[in-house]
N, C-alpha and C positions, 0 to 999 in steps of 0.2 A: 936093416935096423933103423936106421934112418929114416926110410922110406914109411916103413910102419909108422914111427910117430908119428910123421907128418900126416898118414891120412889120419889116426887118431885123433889128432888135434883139429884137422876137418870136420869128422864127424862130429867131435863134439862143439865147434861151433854151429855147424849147421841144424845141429838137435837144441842147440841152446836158443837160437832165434827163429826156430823154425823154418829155416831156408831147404830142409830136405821135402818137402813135400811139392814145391814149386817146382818151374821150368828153369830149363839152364838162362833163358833170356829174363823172366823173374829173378833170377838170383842177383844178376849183374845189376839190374836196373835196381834193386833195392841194394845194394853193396856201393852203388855209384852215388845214389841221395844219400845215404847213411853216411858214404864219405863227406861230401859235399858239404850236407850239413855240420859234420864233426869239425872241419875246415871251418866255416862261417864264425863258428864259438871258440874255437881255440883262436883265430883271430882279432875278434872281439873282443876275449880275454885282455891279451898282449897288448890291444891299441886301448883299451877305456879302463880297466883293472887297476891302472897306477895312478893313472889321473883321479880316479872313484876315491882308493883308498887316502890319498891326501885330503880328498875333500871330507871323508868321513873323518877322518885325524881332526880337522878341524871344528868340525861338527863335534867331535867327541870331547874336544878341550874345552868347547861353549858350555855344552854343557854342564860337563863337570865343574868346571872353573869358574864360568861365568862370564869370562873373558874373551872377545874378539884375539888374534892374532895368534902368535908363535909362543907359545909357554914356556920353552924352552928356550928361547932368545927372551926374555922376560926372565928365568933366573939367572941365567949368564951376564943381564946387565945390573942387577941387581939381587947379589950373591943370598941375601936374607931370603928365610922364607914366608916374607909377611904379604904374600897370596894365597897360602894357603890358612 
């Protein structure tokens, strides 16, 4: 039972990317760049992603607001809302 799915779940990846018409040494060498690659992005992600969004945070308060710095330290020191 087991065994079934698994090759089901085989088959239908290898029909999804077309890796059944290739050689067994094809299959590998595209499954290893495929990985490779997937790696490279998901840890680009994780090291530039949080740093990016800050910086577009800040970018997004420019412009909306008009205002260089932390908007939010800006109504905390001064409780009114006469920035906006």
């Amino acid at each position: 039972m087991v065994k079934d799915y698994l090759w089901r779940q085989r088959v239908k990846f290898e029909s999804t990317l077309a890796l059944s018409m290739l050689e067994p040494w094809e299959k590998i060498l595209c499954l290893i760049i495929f990985s490779l690659l997937t790696m490279l992005v998901m840890i680009g992600l994780f090291q530039y992603l949080p740093q990016h969004v800050m910086v577009m945070q800040r970018r997004a308060i420019y412009y909306l607001w008009g205002q260089e710095g932390d908007l939010y330290r800006s109504w905390v020191e001064n409780p009114g809302l006469k920035e906006l």
